[in-house]
MDAnalysis code that builds the backbone (N, CA, C; Angstrom):
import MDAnalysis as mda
import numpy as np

u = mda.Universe.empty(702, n_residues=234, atom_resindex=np.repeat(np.arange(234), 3), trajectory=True)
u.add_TopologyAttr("name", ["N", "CA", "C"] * 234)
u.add_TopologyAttr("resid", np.arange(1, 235))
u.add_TopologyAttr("resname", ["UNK", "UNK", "UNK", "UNK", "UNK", "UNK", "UNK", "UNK", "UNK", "UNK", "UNK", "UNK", "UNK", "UNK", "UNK", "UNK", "UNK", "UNK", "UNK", "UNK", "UNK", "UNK", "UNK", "UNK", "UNK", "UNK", "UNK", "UNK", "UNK", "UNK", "UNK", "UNK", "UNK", "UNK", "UNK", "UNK", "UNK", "UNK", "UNK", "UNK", "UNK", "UNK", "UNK", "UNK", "UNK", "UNK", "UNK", "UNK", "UNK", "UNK", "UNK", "UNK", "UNK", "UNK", "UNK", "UNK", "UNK", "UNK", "UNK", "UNK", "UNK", "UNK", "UNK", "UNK", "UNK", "UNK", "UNK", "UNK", "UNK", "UNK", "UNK", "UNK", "UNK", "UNK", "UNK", "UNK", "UNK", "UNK", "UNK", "UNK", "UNK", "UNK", "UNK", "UNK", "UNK", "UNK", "UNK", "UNK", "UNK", "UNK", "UNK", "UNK", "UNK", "UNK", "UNK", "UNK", "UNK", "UNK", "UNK", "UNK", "UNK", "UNK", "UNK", "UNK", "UNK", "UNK", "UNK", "UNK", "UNK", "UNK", "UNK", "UNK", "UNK", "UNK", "UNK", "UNK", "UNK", "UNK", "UNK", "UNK", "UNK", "UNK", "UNK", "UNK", "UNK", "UNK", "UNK", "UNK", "UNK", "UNK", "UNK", "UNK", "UNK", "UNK", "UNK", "UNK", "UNK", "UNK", "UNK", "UNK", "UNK", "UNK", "UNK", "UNK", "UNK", "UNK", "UNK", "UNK", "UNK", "UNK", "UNK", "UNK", "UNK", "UNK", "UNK", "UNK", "UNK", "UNK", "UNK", "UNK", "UNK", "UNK", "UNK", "UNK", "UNK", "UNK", "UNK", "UNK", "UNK", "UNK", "UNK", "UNK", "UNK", "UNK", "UNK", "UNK", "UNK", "UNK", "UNK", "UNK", "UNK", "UNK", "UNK", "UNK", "UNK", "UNK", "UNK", "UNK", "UNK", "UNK", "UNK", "UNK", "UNK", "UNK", "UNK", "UNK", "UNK", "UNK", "UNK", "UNK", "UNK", "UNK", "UNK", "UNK", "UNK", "UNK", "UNK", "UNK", "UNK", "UNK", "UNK", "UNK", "UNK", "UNK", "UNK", "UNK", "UNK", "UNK", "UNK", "UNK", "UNK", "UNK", "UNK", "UNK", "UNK", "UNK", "UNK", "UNK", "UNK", "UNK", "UNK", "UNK", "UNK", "UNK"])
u.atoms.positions = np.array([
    [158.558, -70.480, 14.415],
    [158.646, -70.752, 15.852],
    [157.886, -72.020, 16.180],
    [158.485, -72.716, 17.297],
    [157.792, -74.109, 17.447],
    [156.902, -73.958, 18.720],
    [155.640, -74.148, 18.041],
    [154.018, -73.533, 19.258],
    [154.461, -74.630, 20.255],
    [154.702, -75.663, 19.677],
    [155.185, -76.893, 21.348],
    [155.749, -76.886, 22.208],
    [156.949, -76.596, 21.490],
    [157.734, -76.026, 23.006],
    [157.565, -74.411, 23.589],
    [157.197, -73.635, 22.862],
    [156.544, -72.620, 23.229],
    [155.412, -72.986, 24.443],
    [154.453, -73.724, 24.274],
    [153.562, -74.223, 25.183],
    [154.161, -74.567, 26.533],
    [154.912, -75.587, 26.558],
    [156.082, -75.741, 27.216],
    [156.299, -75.172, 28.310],
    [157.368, -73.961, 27.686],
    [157.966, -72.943, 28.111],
    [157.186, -72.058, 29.190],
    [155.660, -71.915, 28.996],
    [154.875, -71.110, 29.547],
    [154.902, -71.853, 31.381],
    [154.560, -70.391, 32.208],
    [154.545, -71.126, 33.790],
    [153.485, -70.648, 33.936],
    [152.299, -71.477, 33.830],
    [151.014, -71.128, 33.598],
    [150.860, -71.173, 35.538],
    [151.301, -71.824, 36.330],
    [151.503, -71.415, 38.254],
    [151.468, -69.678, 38.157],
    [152.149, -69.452, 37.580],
    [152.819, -67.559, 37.826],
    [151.334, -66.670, 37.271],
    [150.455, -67.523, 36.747],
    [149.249, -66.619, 35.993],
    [148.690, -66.115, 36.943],
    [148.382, -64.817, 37.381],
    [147.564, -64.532, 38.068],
    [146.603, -63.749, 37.348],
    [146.321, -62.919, 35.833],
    [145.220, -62.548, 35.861],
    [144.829, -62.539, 33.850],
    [144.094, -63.591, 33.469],
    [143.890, -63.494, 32.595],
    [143.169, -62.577, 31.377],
    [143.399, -62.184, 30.326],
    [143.103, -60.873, 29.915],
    [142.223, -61.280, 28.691],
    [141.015, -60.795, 28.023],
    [140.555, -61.287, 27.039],
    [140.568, -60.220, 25.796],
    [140.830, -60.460, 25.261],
    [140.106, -58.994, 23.800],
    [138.934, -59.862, 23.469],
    [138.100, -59.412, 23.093],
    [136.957, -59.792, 22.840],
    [136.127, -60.006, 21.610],
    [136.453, -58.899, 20.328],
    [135.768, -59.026, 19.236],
    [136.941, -60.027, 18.300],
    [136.059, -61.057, 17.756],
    [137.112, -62.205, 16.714],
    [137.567, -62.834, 18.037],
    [137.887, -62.740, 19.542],
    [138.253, -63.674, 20.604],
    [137.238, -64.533, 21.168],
    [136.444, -63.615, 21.288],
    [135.004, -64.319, 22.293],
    [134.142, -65.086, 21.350],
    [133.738, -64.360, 20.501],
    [132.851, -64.837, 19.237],
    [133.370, -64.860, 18.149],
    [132.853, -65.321, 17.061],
    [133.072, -65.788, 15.986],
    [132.719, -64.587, 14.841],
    [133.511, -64.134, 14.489],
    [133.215, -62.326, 14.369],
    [133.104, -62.320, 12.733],
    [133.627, -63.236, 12.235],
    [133.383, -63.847, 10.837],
    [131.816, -63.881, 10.331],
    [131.865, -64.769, 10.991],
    [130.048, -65.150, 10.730],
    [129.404, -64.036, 11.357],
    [129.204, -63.657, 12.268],
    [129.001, -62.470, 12.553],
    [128.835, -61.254, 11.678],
    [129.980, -61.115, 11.324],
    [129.327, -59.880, 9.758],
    [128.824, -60.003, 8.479],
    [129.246, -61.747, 8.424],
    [127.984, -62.017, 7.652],
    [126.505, -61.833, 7.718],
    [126.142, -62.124, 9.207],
    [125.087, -62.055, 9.347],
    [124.564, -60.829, 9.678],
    [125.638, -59.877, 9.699],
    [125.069, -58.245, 9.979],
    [124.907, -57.953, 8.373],
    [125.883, -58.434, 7.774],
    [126.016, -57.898, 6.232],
    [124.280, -58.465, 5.657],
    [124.007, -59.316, 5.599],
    [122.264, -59.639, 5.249],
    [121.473, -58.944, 6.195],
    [121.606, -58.426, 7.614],
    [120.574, -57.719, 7.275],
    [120.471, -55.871, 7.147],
    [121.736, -55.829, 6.584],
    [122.170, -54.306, 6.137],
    [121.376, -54.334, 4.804],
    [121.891, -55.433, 4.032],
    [121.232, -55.521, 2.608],
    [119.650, -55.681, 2.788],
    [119.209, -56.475, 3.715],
    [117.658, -56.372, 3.440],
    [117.128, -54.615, 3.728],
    [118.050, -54.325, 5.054],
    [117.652, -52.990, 5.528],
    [117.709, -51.947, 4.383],
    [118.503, -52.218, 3.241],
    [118.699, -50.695, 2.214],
    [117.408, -51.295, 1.371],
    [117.942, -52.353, 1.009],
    [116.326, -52.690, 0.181],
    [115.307, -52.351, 0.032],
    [114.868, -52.774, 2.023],
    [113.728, -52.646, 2.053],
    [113.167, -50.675, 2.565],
    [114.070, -50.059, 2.899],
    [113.880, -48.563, 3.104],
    [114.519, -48.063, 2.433],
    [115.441, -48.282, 0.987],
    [116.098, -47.167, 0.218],
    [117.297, -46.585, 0.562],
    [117.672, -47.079, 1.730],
    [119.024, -46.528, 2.244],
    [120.024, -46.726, 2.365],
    [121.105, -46.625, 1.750],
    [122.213, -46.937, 1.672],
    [123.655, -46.202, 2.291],
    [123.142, -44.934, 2.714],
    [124.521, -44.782, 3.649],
    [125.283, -44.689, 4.336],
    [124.266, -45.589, 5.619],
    [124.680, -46.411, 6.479],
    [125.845, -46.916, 5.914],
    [126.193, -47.625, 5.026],
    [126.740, -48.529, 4.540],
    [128.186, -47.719, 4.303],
    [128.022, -46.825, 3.534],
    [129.391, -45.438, 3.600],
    [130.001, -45.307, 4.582],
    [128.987, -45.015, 5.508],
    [129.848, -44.766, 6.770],
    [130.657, -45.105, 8.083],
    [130.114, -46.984, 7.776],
    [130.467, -47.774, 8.516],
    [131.723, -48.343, 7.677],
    [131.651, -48.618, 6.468],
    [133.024, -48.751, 5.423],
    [134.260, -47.371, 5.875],
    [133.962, -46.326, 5.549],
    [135.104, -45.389, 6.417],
    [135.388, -45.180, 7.596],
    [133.936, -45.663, 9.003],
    [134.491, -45.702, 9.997],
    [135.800, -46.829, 10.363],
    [135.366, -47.997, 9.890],
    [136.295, -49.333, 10.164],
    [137.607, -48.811, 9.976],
    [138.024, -48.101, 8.372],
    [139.275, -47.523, 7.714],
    [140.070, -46.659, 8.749],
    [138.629, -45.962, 8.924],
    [139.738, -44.620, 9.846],
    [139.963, -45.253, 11.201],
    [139.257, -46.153, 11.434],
    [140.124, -46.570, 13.231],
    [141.025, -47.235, 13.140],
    [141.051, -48.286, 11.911],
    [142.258, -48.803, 11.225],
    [143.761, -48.182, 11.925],
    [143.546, -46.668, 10.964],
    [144.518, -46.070, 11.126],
    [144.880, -45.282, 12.031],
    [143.730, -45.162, 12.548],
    [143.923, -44.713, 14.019],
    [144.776, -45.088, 15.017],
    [144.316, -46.596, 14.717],
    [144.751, -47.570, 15.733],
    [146.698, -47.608, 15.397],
    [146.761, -47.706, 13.997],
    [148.454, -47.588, 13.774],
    [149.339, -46.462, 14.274],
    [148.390, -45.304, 13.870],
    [148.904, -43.951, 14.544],
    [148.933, -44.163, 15.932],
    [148.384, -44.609, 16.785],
    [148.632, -44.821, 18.155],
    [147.944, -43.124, 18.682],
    [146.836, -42.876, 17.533],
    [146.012, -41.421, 18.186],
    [145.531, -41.577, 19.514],
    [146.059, -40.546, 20.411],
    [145.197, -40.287, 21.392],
    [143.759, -39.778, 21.791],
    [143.097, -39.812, 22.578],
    [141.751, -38.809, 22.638],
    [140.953, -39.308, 20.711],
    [141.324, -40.633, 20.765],
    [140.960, -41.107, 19.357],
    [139.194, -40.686, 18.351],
    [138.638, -40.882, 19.496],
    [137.005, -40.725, 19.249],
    [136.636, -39.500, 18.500],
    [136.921, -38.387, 19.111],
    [136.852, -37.322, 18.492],
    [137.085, -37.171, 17.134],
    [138.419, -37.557, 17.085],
    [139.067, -37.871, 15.927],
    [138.503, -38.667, 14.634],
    [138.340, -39.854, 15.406],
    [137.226, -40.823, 14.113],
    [136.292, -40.064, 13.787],
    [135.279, -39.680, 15.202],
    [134.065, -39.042, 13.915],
    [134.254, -38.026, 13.155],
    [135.247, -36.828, 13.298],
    [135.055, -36.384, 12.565],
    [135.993, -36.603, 11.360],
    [136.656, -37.454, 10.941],
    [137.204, -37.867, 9.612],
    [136.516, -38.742, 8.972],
    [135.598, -39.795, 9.812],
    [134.866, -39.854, 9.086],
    [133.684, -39.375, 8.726],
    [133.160, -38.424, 9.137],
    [132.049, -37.233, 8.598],
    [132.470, -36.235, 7.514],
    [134.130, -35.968, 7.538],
    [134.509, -35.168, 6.516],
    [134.685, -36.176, 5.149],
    [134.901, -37.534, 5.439],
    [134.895, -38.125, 4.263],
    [134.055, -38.405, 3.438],
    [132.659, -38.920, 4.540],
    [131.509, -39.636, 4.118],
    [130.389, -38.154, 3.275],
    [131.042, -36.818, 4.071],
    [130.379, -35.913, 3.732],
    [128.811, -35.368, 4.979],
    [128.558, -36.361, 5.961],
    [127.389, -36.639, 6.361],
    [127.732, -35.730, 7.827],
    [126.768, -35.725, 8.666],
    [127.134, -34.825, 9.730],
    [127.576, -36.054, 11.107],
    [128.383, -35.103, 11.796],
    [128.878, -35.877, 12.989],
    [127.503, -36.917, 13.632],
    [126.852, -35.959, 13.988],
    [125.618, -36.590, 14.889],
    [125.122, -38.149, 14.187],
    [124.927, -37.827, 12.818],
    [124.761, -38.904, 11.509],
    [125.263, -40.411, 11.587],
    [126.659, -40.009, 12.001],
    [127.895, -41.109, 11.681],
    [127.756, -41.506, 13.174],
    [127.557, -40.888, 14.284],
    [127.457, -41.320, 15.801],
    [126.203, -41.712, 15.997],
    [125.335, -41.660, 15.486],
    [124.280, -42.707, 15.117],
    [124.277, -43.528, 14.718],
    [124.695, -43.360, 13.595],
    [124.776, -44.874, 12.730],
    [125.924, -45.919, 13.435],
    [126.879, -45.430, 14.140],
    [127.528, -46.458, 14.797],
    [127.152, -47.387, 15.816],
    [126.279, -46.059, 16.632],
    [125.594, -46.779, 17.593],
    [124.937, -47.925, 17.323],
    [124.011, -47.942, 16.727],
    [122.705, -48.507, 15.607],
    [123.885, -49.644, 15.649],
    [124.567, -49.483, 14.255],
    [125.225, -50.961, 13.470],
    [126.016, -51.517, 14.488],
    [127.110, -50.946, 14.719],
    [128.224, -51.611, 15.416],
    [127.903, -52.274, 17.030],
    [127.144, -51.182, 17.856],
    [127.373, -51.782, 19.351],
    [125.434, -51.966, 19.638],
    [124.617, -51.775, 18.619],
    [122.997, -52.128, 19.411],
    [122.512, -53.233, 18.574],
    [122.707, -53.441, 17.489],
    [121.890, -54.511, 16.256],
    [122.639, -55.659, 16.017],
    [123.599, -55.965, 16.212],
    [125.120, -57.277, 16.909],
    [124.110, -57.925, 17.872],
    [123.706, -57.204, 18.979],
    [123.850, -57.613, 20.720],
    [123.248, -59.341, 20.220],
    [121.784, -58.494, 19.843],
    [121.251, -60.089, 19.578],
    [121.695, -61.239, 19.323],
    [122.624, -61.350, 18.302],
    [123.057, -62.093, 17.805],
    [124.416, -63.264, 18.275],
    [125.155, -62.268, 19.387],
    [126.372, -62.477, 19.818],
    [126.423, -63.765, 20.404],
    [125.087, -64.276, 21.174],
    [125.136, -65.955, 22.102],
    [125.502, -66.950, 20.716],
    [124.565, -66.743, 19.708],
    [124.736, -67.672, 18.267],
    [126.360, -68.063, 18.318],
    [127.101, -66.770, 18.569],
    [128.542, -67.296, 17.758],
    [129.917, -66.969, 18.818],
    [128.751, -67.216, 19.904],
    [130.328, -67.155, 21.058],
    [130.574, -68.479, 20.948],
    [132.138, -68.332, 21.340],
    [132.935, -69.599, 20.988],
    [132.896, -70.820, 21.845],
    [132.812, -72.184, 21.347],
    [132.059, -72.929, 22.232],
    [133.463, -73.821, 23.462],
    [132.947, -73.363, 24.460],
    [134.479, -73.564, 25.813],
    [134.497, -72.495, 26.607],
    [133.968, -71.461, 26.041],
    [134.226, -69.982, 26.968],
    [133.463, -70.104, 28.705],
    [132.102, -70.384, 28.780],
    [131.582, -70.717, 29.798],
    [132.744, -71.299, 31.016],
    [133.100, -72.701, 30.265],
    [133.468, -73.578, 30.669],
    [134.854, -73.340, 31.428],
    [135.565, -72.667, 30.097],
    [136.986, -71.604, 30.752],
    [137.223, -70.695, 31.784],
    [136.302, -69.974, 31.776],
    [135.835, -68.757, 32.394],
    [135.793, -69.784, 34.262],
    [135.081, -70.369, 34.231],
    [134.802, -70.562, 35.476],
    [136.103, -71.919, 35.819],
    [136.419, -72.266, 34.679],
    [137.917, -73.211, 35.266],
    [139.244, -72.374, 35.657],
    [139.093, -71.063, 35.197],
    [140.054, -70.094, 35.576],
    [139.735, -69.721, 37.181],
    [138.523, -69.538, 37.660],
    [138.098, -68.713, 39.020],
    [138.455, -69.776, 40.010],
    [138.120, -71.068, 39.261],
    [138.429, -72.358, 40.565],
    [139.874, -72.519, 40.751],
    [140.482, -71.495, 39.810],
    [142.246, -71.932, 39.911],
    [142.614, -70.742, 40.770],
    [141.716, -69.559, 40.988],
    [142.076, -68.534, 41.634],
    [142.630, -67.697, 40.740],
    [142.084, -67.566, 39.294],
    [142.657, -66.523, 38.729],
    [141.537, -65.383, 38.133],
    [142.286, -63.988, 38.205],
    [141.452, -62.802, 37.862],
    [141.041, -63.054, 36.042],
    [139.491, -63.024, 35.625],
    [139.710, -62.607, 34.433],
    [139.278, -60.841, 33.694],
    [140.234, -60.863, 32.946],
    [140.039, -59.277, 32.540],
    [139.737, -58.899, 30.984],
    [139.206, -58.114, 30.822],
    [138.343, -57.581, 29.143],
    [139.376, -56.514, 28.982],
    [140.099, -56.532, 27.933],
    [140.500, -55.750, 26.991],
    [140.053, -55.342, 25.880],
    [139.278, -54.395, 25.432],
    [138.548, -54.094, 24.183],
    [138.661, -52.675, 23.365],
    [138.844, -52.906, 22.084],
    [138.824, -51.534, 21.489],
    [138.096, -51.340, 21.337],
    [136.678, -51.552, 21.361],
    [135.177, -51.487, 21.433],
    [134.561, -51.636, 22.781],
    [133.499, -50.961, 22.974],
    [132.517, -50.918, 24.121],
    [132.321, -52.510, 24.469],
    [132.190, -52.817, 26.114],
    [132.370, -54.481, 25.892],
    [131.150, -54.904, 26.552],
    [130.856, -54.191, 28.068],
    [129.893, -54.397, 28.669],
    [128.636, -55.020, 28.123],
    [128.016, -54.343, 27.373],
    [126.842, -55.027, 26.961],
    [126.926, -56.023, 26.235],
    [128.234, -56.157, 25.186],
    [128.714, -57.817, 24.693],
    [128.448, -58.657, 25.548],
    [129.602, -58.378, 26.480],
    [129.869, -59.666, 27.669],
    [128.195, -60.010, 28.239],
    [127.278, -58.511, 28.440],
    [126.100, -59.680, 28.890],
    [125.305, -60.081, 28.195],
    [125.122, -60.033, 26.773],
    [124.609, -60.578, 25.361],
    [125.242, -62.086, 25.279],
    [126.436, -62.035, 25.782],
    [127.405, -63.626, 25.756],
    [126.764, -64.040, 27.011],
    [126.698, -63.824, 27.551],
    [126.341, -64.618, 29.278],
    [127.694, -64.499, 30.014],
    [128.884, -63.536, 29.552],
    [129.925, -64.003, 30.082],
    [130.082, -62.515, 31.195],
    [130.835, -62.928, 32.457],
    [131.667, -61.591, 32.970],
    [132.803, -62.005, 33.568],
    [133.274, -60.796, 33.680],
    [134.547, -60.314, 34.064],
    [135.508, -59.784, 35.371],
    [135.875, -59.893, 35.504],
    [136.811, -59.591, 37.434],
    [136.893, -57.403, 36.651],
    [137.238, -57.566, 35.959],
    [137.317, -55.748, 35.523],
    [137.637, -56.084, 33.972],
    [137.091, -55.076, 33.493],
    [137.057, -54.302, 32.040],
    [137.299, -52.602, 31.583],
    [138.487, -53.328, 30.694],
    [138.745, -51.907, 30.477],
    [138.906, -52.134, 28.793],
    [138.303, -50.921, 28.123],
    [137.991, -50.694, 26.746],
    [138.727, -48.963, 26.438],
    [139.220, -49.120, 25.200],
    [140.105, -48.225, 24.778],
    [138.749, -47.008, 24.418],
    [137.661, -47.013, 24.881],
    [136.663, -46.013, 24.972],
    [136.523, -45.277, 26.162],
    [137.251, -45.823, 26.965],
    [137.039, -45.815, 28.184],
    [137.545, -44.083, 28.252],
    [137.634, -43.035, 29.291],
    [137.832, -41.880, 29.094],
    [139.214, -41.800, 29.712],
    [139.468, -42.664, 30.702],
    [141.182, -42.742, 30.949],
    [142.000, -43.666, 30.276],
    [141.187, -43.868, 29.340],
    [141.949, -45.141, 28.310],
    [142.267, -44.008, 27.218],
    [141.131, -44.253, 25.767],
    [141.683, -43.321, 24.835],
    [142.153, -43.194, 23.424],
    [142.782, -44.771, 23.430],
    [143.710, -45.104, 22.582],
    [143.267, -46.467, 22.111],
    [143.901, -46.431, 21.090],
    [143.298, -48.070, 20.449],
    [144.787, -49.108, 20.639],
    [145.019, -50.212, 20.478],
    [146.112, -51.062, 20.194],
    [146.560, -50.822, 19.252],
    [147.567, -51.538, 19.218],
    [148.195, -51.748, 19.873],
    [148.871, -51.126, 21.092],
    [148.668, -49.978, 21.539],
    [149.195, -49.107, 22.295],
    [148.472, -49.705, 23.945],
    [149.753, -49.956, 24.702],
    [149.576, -51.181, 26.026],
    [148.964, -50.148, 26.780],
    [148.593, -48.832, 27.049],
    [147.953, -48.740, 27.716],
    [146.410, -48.819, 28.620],
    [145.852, -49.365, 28.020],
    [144.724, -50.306, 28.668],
    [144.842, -51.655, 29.310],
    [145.953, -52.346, 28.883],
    [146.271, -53.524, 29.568],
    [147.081, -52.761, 31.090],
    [148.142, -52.093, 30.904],
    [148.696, -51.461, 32.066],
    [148.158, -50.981, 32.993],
    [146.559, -50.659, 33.059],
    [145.521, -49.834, 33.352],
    [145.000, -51.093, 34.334],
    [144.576, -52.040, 33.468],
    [144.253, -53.669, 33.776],
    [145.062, -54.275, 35.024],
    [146.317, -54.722, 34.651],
    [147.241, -55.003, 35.272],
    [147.746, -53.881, 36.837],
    [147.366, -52.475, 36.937],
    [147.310, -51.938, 37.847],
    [146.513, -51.837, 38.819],
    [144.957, -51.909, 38.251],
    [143.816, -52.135, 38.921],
    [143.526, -53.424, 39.849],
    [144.481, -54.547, 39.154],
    [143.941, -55.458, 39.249],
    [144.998, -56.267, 40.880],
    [146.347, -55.141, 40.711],
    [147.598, -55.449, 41.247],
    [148.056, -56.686, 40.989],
    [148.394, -57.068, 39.482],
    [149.127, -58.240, 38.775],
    [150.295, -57.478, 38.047],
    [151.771, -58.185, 37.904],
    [152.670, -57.640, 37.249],
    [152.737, -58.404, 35.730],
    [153.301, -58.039, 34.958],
    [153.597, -58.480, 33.400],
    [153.562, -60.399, 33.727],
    [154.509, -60.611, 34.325],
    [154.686, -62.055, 34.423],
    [153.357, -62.582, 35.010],
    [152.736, -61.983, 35.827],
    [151.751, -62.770, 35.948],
    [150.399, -62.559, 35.390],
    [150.852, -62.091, 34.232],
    [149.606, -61.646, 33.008],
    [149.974, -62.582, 31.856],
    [148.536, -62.548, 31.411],
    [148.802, -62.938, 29.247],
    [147.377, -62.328, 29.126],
    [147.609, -62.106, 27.823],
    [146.613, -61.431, 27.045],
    [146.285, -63.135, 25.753],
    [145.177, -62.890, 26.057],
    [144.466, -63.746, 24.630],
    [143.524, -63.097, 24.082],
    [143.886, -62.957, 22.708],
    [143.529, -62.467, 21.626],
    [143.308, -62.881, 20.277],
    [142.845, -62.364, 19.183],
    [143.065, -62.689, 17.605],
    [143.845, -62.316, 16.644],
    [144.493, -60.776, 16.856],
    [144.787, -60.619, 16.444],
    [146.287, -59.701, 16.802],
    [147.424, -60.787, 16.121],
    [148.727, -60.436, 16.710],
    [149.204, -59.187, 16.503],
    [148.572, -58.429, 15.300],
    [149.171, -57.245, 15.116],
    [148.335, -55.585, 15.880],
    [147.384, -56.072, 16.648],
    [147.218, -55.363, 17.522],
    [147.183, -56.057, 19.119],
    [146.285, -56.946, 19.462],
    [146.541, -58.266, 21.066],
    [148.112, -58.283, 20.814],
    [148.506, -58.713, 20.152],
    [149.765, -59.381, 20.417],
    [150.676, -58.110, 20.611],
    [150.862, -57.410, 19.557],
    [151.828, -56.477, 20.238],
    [151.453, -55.647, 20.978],
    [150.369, -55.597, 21.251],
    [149.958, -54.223, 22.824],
    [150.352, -55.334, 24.028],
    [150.448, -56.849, 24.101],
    [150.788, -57.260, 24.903],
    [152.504, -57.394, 25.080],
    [152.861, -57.490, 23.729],
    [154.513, -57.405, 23.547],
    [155.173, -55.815, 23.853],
    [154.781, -55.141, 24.033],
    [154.541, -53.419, 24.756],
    [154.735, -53.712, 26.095],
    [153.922, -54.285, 26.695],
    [153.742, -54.269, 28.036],
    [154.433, -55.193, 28.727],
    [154.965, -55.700, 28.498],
    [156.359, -57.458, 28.399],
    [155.191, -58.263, 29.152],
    [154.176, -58.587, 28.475],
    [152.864, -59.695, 28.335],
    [153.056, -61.162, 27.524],
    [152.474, -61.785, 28.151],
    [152.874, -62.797, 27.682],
    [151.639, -62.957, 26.431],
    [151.511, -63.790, 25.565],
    [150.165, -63.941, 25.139],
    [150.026, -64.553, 23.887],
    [148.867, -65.090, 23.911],
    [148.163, -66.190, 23.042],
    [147.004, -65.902, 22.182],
    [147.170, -66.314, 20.816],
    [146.495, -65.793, 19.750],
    [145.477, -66.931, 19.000],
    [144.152, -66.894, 18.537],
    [143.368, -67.354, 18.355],
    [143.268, -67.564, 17.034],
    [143.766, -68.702, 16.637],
    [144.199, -68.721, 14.686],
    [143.859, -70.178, 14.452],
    [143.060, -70.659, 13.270],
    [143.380, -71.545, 12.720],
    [144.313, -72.772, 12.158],
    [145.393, -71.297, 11.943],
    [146.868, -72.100, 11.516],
    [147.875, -71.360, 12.539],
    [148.946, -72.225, 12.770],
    [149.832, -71.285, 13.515],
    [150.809, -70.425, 12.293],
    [151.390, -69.142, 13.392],
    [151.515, -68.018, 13.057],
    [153.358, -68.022, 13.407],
    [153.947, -67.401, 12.451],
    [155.745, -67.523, 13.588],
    [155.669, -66.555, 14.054],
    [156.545, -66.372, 15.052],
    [156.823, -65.825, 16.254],
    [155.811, -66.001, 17.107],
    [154.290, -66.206, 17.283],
    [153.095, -66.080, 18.201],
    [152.573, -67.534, 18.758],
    [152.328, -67.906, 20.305],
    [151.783, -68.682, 20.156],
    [150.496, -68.864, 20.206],
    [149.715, -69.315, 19.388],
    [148.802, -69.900, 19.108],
    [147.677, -70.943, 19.695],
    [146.705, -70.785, 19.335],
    [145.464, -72.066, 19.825],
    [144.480, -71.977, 19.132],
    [143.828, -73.164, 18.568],
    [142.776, -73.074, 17.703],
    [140.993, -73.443, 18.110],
    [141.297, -73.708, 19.270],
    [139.857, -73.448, 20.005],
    [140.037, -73.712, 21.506],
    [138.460, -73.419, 22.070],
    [138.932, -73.243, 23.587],
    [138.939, -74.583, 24.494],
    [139.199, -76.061, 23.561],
    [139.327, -76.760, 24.272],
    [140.559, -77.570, 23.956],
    [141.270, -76.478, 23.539],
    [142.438, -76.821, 23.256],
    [143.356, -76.549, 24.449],
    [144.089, -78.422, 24.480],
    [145.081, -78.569, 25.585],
    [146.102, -77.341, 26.401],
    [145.970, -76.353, 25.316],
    [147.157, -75.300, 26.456],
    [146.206, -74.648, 27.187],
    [145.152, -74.323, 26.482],
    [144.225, -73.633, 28.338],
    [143.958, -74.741, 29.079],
    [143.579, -76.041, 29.008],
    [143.652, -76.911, 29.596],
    [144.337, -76.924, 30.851],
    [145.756, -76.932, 29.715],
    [146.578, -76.956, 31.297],
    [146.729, -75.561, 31.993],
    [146.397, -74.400, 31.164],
    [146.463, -73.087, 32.317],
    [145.558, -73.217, 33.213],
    [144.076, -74.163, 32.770],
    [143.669, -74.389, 34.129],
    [143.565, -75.143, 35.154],
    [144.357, -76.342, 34.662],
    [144.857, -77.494, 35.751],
    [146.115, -77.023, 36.619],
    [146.728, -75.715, 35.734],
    [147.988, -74.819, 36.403],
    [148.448, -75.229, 38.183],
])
């Protein structure tokens, strides 16, 4: 597919409410687990413990598949498959998530938010447009670890949410709250095979955060790249 005229094609006038996913969108989620991965390793080292490390390896797996199954009432579900796998008790594994995934990150998150977001964020509000958090993860305390916020956020944790992506219902949720229709939505994201098709679900328009371009998706490789540009000169 040709990202140019794709670019093109877009009626960035009709935008009324921009949508973000956030982990690998906002920050740099790469480096990021590098830098969680050193200090997991100093952490077993230096206290002997290692299965933290188990259980965050089968949690990732099982939401994986979670997320393909399109499970509902998902949470439940994760912990306890992964407690029956890891062997360890529920309470165990809902600890340790807490801990790794959404409290020992926070710090770190300003280091590797992506550099334009500030800048975007508030070139969108001067255009008069809503921005919105889409997340399969808890986002709130991200977004204020980034310095960034949001017009509304909704996360597939959420208790009328539920569900992970690709499955559009959290964007629909978004888009209702917000009173914006499909056309005057896009979702930007990283990753096409969940952002992209929970937005291709919802007849969303939307833009994916890649290095190289991708066929069928269009694409952008950082945030001062000319197509948000012009969504916000729109």
């Amino acid at each position: 597919m040709n990202s140019k005229t794709d670019h093109r094609a877009m009626n960035w006038s009709e935008i009324k409410l921009v949508v973000f996913d956030v982990d690998g969108t906002l920050y740099d989620q790469r480096r990021l687990r590098l830098c969680m991965l050193r200090e997991m390793i100093l952490f077993s080292i230096r206290n002997r413990k290692i299965k933290f490390i188990r259980i965050l390896r089968a949690y990732r797996q099982i939401r994986e598949q979670l997320g393909d199954s399109q499970q509902e009432d998902f949470e439940k579900v994760l912990i306890a498959r992964t407690s029956a796998v890891v062997g360890y008790s529920e309470n165990l594994v809902q600890a340790t998530i807490e801990e790794w995934m959404e409290r020992r990150p926070l710090r770190h998150l300003i280091r590797y938010r992506y550099a334009g977001l500030a800048e975007l964020f508030q070139n969108l509000r001067m255009q008069g447009k809503k921005i919105g958090i889409y997340s399969d993860y808890p986002a709130y305390q991200k977004l204020e670890a980034m310095n960034l916020n949001a017009e509304i956020v909704v996360c597939a944790t959420d208790k009328d949410i539920g569900v992970l992506k690709p499955h559009p219902k959290g964007l629909q949720v978004l888009m209702e709250r917000v009173g914006a229709n499909p056309a005057e939505t896009i979702l930007i994201g990283d990753r096409p095979e969940r952002d992209g098709l929970a937005a291709r679900a919802a007849n969303v328009q939307s833009l994916i955060l890649s290095r190289k371009p991708m066929d069928g998706w269009r694409t952008f490789s950082r945030y001062e790249d000319p197509i948000l540009f012009n969504l916000c000169s729109a």
